[in-house]
N, C-alpha and C positions, 0 to 999 in steps of 0.2 A: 457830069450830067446829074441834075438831083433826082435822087428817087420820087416813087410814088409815095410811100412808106414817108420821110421826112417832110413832104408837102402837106398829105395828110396830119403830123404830128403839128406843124407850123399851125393849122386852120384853126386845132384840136384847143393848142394853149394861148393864141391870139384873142383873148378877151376882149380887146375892143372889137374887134372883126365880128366875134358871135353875138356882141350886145349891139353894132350896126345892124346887122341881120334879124338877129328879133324886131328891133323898130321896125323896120322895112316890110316883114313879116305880117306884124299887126293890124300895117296900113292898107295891104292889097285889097280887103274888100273896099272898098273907095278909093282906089286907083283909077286914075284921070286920063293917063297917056296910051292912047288907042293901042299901040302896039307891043306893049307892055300889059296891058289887060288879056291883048288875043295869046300871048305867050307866059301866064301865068302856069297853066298845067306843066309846062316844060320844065320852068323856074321851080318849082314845088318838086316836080321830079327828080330833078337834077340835084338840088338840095338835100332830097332823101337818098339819092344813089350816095353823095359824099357821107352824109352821117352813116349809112348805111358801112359803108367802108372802114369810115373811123371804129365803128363799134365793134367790127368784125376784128380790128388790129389792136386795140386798145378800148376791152370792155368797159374797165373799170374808170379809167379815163374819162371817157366818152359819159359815163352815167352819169357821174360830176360833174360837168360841163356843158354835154348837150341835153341835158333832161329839160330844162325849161324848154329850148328853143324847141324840140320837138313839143312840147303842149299849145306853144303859140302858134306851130304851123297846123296841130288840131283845130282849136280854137278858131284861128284865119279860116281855114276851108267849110267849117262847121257855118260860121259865117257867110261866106261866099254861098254856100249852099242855099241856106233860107233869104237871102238879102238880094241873091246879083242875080235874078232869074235870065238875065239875058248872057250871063256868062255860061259855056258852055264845057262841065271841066269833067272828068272822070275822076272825080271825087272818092268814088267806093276802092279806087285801086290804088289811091294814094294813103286814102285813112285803113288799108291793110298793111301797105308800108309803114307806115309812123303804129299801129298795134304792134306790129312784129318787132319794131327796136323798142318798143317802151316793155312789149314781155319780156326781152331781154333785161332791161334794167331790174325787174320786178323779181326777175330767178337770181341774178346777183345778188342780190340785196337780201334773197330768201336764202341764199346756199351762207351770208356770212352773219347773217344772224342766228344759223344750226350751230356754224362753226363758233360763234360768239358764246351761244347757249352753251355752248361744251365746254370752252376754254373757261368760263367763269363757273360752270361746274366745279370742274377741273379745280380751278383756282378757289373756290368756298370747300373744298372735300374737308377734313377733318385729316391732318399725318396721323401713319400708325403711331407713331412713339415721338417725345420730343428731339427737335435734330440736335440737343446740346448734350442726351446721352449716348449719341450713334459712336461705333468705334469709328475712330479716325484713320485706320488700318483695314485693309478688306481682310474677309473671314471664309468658309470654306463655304458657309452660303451666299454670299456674294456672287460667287466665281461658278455657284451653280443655278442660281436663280437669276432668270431675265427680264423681270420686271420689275424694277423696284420702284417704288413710289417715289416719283418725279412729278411736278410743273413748271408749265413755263416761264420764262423771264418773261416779264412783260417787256412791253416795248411801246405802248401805247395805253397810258392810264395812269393812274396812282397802284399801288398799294395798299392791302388793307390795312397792315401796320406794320411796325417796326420788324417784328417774330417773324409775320409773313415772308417780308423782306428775308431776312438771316434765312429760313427755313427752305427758301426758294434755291438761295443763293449756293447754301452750304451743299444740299444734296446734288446738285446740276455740279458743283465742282468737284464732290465726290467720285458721283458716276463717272465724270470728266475723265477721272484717271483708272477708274476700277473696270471701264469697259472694254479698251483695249488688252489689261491684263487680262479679263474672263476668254476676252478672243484669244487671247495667244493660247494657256492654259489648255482651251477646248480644242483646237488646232493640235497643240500635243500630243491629248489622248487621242485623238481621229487617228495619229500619225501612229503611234503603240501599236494601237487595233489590229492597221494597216501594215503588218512589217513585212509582209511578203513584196508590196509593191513599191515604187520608188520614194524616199521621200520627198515631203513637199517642203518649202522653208516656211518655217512659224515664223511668225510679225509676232511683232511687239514683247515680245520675252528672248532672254538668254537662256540658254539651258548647257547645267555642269552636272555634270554626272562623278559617280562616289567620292563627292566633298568631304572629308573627316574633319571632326577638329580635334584640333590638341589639346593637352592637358595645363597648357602655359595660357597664362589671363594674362591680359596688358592693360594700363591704364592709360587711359588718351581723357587730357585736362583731368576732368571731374568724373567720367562714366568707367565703368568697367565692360572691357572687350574680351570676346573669346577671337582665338587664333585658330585661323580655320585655314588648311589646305583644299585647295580648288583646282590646280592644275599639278600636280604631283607627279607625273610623268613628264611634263612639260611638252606636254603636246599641241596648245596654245601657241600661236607664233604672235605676239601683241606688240607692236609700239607706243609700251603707254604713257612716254612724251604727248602723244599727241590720242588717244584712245579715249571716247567717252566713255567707256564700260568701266564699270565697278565705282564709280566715281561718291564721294562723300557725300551719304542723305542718302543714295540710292537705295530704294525697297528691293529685298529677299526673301523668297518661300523656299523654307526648308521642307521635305517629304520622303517617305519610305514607302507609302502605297498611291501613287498615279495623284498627286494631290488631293484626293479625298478628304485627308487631313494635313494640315502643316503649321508651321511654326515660322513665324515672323521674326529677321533679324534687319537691321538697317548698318551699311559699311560707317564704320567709325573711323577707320582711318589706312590710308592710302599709301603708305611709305612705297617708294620706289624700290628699298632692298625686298622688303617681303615680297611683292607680287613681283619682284626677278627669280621668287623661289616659287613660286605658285601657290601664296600664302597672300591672308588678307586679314585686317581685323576688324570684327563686327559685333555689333550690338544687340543682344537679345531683347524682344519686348515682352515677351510672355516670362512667367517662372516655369520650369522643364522638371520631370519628373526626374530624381537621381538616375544617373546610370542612363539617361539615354541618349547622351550627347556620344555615348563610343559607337555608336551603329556608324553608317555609312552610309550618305543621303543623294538626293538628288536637289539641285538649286536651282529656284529660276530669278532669272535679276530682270526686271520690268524695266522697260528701254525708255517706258515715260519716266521721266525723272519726279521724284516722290516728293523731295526735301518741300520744295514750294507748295505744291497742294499742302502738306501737310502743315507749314508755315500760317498757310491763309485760313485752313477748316477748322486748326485751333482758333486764332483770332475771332472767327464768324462765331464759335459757339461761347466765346469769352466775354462778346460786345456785350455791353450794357446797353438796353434798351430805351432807358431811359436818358441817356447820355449821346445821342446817336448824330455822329456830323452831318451836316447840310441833309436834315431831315425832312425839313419842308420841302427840299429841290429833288432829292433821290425818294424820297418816299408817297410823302403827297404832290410831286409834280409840279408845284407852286413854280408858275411863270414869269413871274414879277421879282426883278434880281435886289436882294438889299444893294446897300454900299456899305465898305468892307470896314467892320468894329472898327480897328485902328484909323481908319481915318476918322470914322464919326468922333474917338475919344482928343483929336488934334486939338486945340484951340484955333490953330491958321491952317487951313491946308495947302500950305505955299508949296508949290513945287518948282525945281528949277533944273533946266537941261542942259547940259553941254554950256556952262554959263551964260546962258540967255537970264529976259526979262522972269522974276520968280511971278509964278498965275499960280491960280485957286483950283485945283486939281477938278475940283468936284463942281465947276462953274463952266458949261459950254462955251459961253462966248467968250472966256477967258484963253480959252487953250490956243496954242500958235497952230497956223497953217501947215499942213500936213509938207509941205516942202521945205521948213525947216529941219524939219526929226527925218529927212532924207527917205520920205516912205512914198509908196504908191496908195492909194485908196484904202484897199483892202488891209493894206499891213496897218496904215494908221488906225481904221477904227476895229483892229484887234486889238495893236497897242491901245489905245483909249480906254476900249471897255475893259482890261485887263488891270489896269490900273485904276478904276471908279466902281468895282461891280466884284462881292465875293465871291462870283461864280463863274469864272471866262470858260469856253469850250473855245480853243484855236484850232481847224481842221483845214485841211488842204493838202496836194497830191505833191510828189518830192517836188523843190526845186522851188517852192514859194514863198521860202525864208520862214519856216516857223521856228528852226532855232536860232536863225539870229534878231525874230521879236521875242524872242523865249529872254534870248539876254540881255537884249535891252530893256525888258521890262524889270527884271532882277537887277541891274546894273544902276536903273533910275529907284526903283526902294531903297534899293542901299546907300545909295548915297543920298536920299533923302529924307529918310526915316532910319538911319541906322548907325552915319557917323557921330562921334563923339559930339562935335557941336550943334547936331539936333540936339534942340529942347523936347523934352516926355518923348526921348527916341525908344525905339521898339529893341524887345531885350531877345523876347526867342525868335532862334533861328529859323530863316527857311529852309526847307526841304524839296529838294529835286530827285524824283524818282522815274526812273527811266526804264522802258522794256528791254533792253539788251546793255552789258558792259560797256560795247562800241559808242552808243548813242552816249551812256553816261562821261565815257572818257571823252567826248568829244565835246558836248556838256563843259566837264567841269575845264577843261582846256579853254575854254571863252573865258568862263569867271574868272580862271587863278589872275585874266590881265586884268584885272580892276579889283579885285581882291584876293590877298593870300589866308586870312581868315573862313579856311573850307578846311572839313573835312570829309573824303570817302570810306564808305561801310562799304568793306568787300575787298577783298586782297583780289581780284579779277582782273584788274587793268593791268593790259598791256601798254598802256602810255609812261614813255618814259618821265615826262612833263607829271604827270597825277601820281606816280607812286611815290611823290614825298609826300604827297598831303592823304595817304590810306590812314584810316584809324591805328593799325600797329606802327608807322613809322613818327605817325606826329606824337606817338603817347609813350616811344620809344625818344625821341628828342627834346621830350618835354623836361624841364628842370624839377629833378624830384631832392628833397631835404634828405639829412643822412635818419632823422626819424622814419621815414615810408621807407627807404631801402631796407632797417632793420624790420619794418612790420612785414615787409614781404617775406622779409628770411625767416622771420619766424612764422606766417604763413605756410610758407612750403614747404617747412617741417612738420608741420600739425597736417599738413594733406599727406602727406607719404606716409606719417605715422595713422592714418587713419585710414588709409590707403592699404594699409600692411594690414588693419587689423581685420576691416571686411572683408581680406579675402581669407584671413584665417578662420574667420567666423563661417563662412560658405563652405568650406573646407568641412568644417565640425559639422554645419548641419546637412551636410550630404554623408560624412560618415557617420551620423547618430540615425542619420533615416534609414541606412543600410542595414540597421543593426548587426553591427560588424562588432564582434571583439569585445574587451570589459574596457570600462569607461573611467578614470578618477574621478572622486567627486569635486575636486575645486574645479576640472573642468567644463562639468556641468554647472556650479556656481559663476564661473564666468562668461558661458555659454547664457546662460539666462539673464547675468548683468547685458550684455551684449544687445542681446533683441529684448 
């Protein structure tokens, strides 16, 4: 049975229906047929009970849509009134009905243009500071202060400029990650406070209590780690086969007073033997004053994963402004899509499918009928526009085929702007970036059958199919001359030896700042060559 609700919505978006009815509307003062004339009041009423309905269900809707028709059914009876003295209609209790939905539209309209007024406020404020010196790490006012200077994404408009953009973007991804830490955090102390009564479990933060670290530093690649014990009674029961905790990039607040203040380290590296001893190696971001790494702290490891915010909020404050991609389309909204450089610079834009007839890519009534390229409607004119247009958006709910138009449209570039016997074929590569491993591995599993020339960033795949072509195994099978093999050896003796000397120099300057003991003087001479 259909609802009321859907009949109504039917009447609501049927534009022909509402523009037959305004005609009809217009014409009743000179309306001809007897019994059509005596049943006008009814018609008028009956008309306003539905818009009346509509607008009660779908305000905003309704103001869009039916705002003309109710001026016309003003106007009609305004009419009727002074013209058709022989019609006899209750006019004052109709033009109360048609007042009554047009004050509606009039408070709408007044409640989103406050709301308007604020948000572009809002959006003209002046930032306290610029967002390209914000630390990109939260701080102890962060996590104590709850309002920080945020606006919104737009979602409807332009941009004031590029900065705008960045400034928007960068803070909304900050707060993104630093809101949930302040909650956990504040949940803690509540919980301290509270020790008489049960506790509650804190969201979003881990919490280790008397972390120490040891006096052994490790180097992982290029950075220097401290070795820190975290569960040292081993009262953690973890599977970290399969455990997201402590995971690499992961942010840590080190603390000795309730967080009030603390010290930022990021895990550097995850070996399986240490964290089976309840050891971990991590990254310090701040410089520590000597001597105070032997205390004994409390840890919280933030459940939101750090590594990527902090990937992107360096990029957003790195962008050049003046170099900024699809500026016209992301910044000033600009509606009107080019066609995409590479093809403009083609001399032919021959394209050719599944070896059919080759058509002029960029020419309508060149291109074959959608039941050659085996599409329905919809998938061909994504394919299409994806292929003539530098700016495709393909959107739709699972199950609609958008990654196998994904690769067919990758599938049709490359082999026709990418093989060897294209003439001025295209040099740089595409790039596929995908929100999850999964989607990626599944991704690059289309492509490897039409091409082996791929490579994946990201050791992540679980496909057995993609982990020959990860960046470590293709650069691992790559054929290297016996010159690179010796540059690397001697590489990775000038890192180790350089490696040995930083930590001896860290060494000195934590025992010269102690002033501990007498010093020789050439180790002060090479203490100063040093730094």
């Amino acid at each position: 049975m259909v609802s009321k609700r859907s009949i109504l919505a039917e009447i609501c978006w049927n534009s022909v229906f509402i523009d037959h009815l305004k005609s009809y509307v217009l014409t009743t003062p000179t309306e001809v047929n007897i019994n059509r004339r005596l049943n006008l009041e009814a018609f008028f009423e009956n008309c306003l009970t539905v818009c009346q309905s509509i607008t009660d269900l779908f305000l905003k809707t309704a103001a869009e849509r039916l705002n003309s028709l109710i001026i016309c059914m003003r106007m009609a009876l305004s009419d009727i009134k002074n013209n058709c003295l022989d019609l006899k209609i209750n006019d004052i209790m109709l033009l109360e009905k048609i007042a009554k939905i047009l004050e509606q539209f009039t408070n709408l309209k007044l409640n989103n243009g406050t709301k308007n007024d604020n948000k572009n406020e809002l959006q003209n404020a002046t930032p306290p500071e610029d967002f390209r010196v914000l630390y990109v790490y939260p701080t102890p006012f962060d996590l104590e202060y709850q309002r920080p200077f945020l606006r919104p994404n737009i979602t409807k408009g332009a941009y004031q400029s590029v900065e705008h953009y960045l400034d928007v973007q960068f803070r909304l991804l900050r707060e993104d990650f630093i809101a949930p830490l302040r909650e956990g955090i504040k949940c803690y102390k509540e919980s301290n406070k509270n020790r008489n009564e049960r506790r509650k479990r804190i969201n979003n933060i881990r919490i280790y209590r008397n972390v120490k670290f040891n006096e052994e530093k490790v180097f992982v690649q290029d950075k220097l780690g401290y070795l820190i014990n975290f569960n040292k009674n081993k009262k953690l029961k973890i599977n970290w086969d399969i455990s997201k905790r402590l995971m690499y990039g992961s942010l840590l607040l080190f603390t000795m007073n309730e967080f009030n203040d603390f010290f930022i380290g990021i895990v550097l590296g995850r070996d399986k033997k240490y964290l089976a001893n309840g050891q971990l190696i991590v990254e310090l971001i701040d410089d520590l004053q000597p001597g105070m790494l032997t205390s004994s702290f409390t840890m919280a490891e933030s459940e939101v994963y750090f590594e990527p915010y902090k990937c992107a909020m360096q990029v957003l404050q790195n962008l050049n402004g003046n170099n900024f991609p699809m500026e016209k389309y992301i910044i000033s909204t600009c509606n009107k899509v080019e066609k995409p450089n590479y093809l403009k610079s083609l001399p032919v834009k021959m394209f050719n499918f599944n070896g059919g007839e080759p058509f002029n890519v960029l020419n309508d009534n060149e291109w074959p009928a959608q039941e050659k390229f085996g599409l329905d409607e919809m998938q061909y004119k994504a394919f299409k526009a994806a292929l003539t247009n530098e700016l495709t958006v393909i959107q739709g709910p699972p199950g609609t085929g958008k990654t196998f138009i994904g690769l067919m449209i990758i599938e049709t570039i490359i082999k026709n702007l990418y093989h060897f016997y294209v003439k001025n074929r295209l040099q740089n590569p595409i790039l596929v970036v995908c929100y999850t491993n999964h989607a990626l591995d599944q991704f690059m599993e289309g492509i490897i059958k039409f091409t082996t020339n791929v490579v994946r960033i990201g050791g992540q795949t679980k496909s057995d199919t993609v982990k020959n072509y990860t960046l470590k195994n293709v650069t691992k099978y790559h054929r290297k001359s016996s010159n690179v093999f010796k540059t690397i050896r001697s590489a990775t003796e000038t890192i180790k030896n350089v490696e040995h000397e930083i930590t001896y120099f860290k060494n000195c300057k934590e025992f010269i700042s102690l002033n501990a003991g007498i010093l020789e003087l050439s180790l002060l001479l090479v203490f100063k060559v040093g730094f």
